[in-house]
C-alpha positions in Angstrom: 36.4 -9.4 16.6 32.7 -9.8 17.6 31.6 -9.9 14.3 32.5 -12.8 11.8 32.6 -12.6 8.2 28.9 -14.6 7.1 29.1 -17.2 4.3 27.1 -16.2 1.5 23.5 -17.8 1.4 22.1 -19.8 -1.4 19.2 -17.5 -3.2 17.0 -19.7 -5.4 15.1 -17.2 -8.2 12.1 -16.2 -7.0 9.0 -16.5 -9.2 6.8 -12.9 -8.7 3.5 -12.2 -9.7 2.9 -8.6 -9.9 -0.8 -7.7 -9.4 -0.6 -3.6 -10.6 2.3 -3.4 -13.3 2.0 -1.0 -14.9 1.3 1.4 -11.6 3.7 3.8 -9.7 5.0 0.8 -7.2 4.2 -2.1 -10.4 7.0 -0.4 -12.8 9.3 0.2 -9.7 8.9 -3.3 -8.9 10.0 -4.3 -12.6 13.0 -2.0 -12.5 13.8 -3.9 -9.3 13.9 -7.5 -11.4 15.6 -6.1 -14.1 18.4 -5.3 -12.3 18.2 -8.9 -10.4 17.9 -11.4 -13.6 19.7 -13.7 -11.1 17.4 -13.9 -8.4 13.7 -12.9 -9.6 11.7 -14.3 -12.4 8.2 -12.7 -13.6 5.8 -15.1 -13.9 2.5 -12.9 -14.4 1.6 -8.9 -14.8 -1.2 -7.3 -14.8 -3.4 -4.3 -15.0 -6.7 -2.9 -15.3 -6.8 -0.5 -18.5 -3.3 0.4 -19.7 -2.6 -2.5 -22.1 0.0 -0.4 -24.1 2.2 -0.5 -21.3 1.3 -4.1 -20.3 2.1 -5.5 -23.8 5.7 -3.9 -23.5 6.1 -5.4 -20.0 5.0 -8.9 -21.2 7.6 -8.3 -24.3 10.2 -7.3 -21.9 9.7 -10.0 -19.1 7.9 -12.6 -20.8 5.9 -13.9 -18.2 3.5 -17.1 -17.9 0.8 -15.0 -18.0 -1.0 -11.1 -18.6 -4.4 -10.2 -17.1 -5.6 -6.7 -18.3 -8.8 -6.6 -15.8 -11.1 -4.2 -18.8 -12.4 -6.9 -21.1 -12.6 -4.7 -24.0 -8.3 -4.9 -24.3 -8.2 -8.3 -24.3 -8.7 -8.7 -27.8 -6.0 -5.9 -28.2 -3.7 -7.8 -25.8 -4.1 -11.3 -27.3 -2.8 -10.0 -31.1 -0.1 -8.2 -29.7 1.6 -11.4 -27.7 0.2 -13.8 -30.4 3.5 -15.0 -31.7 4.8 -15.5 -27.6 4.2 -18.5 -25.3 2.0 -16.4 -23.0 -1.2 -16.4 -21.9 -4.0 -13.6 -22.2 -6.2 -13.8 -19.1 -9.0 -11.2 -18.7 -11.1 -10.0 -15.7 -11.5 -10.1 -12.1 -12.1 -13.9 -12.0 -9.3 -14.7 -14.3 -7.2 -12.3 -11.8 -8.2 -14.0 -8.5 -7.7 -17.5 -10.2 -3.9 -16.9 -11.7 -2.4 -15.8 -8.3 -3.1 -19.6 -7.2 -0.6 -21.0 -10.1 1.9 -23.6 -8.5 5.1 -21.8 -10.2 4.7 -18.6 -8.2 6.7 -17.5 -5.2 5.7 -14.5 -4.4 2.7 -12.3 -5.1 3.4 -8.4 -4.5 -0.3 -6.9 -4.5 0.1 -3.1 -6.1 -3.5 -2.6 -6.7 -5.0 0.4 -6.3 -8.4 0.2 -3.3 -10.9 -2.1 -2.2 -9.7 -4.2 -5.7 -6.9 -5.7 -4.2 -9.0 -7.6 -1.6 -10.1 -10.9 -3.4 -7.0 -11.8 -5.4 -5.2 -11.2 -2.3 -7.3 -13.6 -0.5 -7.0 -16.0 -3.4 -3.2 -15.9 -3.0 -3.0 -16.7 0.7 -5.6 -19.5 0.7 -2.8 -21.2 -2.4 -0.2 -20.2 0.3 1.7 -17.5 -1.6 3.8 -15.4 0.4 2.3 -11.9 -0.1 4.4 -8.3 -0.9 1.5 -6.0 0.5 1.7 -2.5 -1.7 -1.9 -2.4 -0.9 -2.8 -1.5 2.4 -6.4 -1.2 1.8 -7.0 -5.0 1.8 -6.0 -4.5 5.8 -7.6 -1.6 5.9 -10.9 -2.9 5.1 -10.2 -7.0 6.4 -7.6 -6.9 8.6 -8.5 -9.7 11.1 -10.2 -11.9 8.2 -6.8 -11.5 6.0 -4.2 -11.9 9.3 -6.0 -14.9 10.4 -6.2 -16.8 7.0 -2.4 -15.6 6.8 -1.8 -17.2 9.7 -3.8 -20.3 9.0 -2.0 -21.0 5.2 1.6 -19.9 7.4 1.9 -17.0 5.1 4.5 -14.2 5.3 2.6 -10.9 5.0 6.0 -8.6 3.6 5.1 -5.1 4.1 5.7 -2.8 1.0 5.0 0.3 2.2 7.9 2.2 3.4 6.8 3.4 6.8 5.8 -0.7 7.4 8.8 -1.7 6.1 10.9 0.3 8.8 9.0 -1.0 11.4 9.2 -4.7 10.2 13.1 -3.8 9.2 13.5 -2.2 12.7 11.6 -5.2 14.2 14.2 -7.7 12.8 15.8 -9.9 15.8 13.3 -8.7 18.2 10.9 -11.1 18.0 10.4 -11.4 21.8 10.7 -7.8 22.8 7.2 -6.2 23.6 6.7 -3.1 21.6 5.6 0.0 23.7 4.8 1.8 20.9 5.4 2.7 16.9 5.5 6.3 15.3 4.7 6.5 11.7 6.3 9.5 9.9 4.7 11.7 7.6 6.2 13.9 5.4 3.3 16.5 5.6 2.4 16.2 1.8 2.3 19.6 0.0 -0.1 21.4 2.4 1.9 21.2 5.6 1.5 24.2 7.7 -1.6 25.5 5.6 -4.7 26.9 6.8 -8.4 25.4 6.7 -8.9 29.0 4.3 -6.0 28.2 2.0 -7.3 24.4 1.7 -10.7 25.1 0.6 -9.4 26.5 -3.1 -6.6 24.3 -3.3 -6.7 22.0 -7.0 -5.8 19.0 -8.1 -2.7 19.7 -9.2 -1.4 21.4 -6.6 -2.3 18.2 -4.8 -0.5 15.9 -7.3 2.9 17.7 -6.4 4.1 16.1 -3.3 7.7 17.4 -2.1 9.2 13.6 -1.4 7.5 10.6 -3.3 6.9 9.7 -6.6 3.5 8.2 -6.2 0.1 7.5 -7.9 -2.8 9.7 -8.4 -4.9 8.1 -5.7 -1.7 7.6 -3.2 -0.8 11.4 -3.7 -4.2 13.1 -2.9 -4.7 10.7 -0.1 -1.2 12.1 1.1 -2.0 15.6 0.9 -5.1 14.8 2.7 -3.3 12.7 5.9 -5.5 9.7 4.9 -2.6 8.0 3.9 -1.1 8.0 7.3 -4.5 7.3 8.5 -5.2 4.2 6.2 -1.5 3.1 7.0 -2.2 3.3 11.2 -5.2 0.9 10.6 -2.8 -1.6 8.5 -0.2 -1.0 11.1 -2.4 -2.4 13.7 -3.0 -5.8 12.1 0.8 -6.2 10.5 2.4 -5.9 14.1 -0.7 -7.3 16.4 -0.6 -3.2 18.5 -3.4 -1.9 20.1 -4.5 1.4 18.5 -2.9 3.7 22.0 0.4 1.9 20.5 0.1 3.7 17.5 1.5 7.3 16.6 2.0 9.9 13.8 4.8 12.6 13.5 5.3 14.4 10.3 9.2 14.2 9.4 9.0 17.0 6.6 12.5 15.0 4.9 11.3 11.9 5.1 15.1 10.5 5.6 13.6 8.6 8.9 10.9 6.5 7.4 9.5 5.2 11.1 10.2 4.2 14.4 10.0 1.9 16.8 9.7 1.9 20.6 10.2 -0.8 23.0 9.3 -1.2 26.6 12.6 -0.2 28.2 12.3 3.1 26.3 15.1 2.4 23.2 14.2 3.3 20.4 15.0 1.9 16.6 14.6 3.7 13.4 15.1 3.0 9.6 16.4 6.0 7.7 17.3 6.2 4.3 16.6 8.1 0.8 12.8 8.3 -0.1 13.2 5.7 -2.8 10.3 3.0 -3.2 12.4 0.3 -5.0 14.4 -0.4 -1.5 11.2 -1.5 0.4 10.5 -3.3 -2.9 13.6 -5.0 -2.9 13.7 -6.1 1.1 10.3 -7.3 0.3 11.2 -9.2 -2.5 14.3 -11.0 -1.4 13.8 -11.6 2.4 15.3 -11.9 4.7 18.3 -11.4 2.5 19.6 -8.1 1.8 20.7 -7.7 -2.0 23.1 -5.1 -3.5 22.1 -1.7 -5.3 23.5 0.9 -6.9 20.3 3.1 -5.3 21.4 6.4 -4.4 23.0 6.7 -0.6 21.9 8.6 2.0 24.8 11.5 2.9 24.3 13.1 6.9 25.9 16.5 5.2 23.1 16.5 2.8 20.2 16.4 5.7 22.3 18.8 8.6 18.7 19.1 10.4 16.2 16.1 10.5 13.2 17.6 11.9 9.7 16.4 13.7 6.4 18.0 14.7 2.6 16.7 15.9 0.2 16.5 12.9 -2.5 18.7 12.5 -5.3 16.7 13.0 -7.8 19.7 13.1 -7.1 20.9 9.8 -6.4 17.7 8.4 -9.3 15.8 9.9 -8.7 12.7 7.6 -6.0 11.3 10.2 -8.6 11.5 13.0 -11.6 10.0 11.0 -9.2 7.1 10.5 -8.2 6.7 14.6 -12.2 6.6 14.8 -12.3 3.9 12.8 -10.0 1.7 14.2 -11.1 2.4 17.7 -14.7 1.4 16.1 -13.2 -1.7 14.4 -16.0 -4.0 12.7 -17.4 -2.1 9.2 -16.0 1.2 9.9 -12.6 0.7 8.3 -14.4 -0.3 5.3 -16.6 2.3 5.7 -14.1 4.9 5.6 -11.7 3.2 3.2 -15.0 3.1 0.9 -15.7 6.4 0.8 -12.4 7.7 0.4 -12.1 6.0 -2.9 -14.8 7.7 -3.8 -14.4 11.6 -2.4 -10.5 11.4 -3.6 -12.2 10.5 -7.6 -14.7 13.2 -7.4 -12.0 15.6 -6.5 -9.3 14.3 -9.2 -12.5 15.0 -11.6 -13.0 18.4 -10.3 -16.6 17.7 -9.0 -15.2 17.8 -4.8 -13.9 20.5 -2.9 -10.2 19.4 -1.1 -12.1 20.2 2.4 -15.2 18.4 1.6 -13.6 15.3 1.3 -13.4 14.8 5.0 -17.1 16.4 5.0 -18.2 13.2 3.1 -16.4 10.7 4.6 -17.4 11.6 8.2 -21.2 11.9 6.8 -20.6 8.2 5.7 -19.1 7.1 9.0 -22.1 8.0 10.8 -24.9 6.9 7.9 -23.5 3.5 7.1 -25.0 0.4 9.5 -22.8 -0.6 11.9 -21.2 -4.2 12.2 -19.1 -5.6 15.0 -17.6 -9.2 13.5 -18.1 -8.5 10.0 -17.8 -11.8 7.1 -16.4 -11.3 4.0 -19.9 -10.8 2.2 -20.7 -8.0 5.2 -17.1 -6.3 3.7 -18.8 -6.5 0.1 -22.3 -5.1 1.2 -20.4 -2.4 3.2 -18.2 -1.1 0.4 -21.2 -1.1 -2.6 -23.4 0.8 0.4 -20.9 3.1 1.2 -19.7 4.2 -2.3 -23.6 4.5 -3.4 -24.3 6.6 -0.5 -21.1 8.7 -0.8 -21.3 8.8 -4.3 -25.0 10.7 -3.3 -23.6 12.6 -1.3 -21.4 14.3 -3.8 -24.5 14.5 -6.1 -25.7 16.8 -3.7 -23.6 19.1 -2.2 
């Protein structure tokens, strides 16, 4: 045989910060570590608002340390975990500070937007190894986060499950150029719909997406293409590709979660059941792979895995994004920005689905343009581009 039975390796327990807890990918995370006492440890949780669910966390997993980012549930927070050795931390600056602890391993970013940014910076300058659920913070600092990564000789461990198939595919080829990557798309709940159909669509029929289990914000950006957009733009930093390298096909079962392409035309691809806790768990415990009792993918169950171009001129989202990152400087953070605030307005019922593009593209051309942005220009940028979008809305 080829092939020789490998020893086991040694897996010290992981100490994990989980920035988002009580989120879709936070609580999938935690389901992940419960089932892996042995090999991952919780040493802080947080959240923004929900402290109901954050105090049960913190009883269940007993961490170092809680941050609950809305001030006014601190007090709430602090009687409820009185009687346990754990901290009450509360606010941003409290946030960005606890991700630098010495105990922690590993911090996985589930944040929701632009938020995730600073703590994630914190964490790389205290060289934390970093589980991105968060693509914005590449989104809108790609070169600034990639280059302190590299500087602190951080691993950047893509969460995302279209990232983590290329990374997963990417495994062993470290000196093979890549010709080019396709991210799949499932097509979200609109696929094959007109522009007509689109313009009286509602939030809820937004919210159902055929494949994922997501967030509010993850869903309606899914049903929009921005998703896929917003994850092209991280793509580009995570694998060092040019933006010609890049590609999207929607994959309607989402079984093949992307693709790889290298220069003497072979292809690799990851395939598997849409289930976020597996790209949580390869994240977590790399470069091992860890046993599950996750459902398994069955070939009979999927007899016809099919592909198709995205529609780019209905869903316009996807194209705005390719502008962007052939722009580079601002713009991502112009159009991250703005989405943030078109997809609220339309979860609030105040935004047409179709007029979300309408705003963002009205942003992309209003919004001063920077070529080699600091982080301060990323700050400006984003408060800029939500008050103008946020005008916008206003008046339509």
């Amino acid at each position: 045989m080829i092939l020789k039975n490998l020893t086991k390796q040694p897996f010290n327990i992981r100490s994990i910060a989980i920035l988002g807890s009580t989120g879709s990918i936070g609580t999938q995370t935690l389901e992940v570590i419960r089932q892996n006492p042995e090999r991952f440890k919780v040493s802080v949780l947080t959240a923004q608002s929900n402290a109901t669910l954050l105090i049960q966390q913190a009883l269940e997993f007993r961490p170092d340390y809680v941050v609950i980012g809305d001030e006014n549930k601190c007090a709430e927070i602090e009687s409820a975990l009185r009687s346990l050795n754990i901290v009450v931390l509360c606010g941003l600056n409290d946030l960005a500070e606890v991700v630098t602890l010495p105990q922690i391993d590993i911090v996985l970013t589930a944040l929701v937007g632009f938020a995730g940014l600073r703590p994630t910076l914190a964490a790389i300058q205290a060289g934390k190894d970093i589980a991105l659920a968060n693509k914005e913070t590449l989104v809108v600092a790609g070169e600034l986060v990639t280059s302190l990564a590299a500087k602190h000789q951080v691993k950047i461990l893509p969460v995302d499950s279209e990232h983590s198939a290329i990374f997963q595919c990417l495994a062993g080829e470290e000196h093979n150029p890549i010709e080019k990557i396709y991210l799949t798309a499932s097509g979200g709940p609109f696929r094959g719909k007109t522009s007509q159909f689109l313009s009286s669509v509602t939030k809820t029929e937004a919210l159902k997406h055929p494949n994922w289990v997501m967030g509010a914000k993850v869903t309606i950006d899914s049903a929009t293409l921005m998703n896929k957009g917003l994850e092209v733009i991280e793509a580009k930093w995570l694998f060092n590709l040019e933006p010609s390298q890049i590609d999207v096909i929607v994959h309607p079962q989402s079984i093949v979660h992307s693709i790889v392409q290298f220069t003497d035309g072979s292809m690799k691809a990851q395939m598997g059941i849409p289930d976020m806790k597996l790209p949580i768990q390869y994240a977590l415990a790399y470069p091992q792979r860890i046993q599950n009792d996750f459902k398994r993918f069955n070939f009979l169950d999927y007899p016809n895995l099919t592909f198709e171009p995205a529609d780019t001129k209905t869903f316009r989202n996807l194209d705005l994004a390719f502008e962007a990152l052939n722009s580079g400087g601002n713009m991502p953070c112009v159009i991250n920005a703005a989405n943030e605030v078109v997809v609220a307005e339309f979860l609030n019922n105040r935004l047409g689905f179709l007029q979300m593009s309408e705003v963002i593209e009205n942003c992309m051309s209003k919004i001063s343009f920077l070529t080699s942005p600091s982080l301060e220009d990323y700050l400006e940028t984003d408060c800029e581009t939500r008050l103008y979008a946020q005008h916008l809305v206003t008046n339509l």
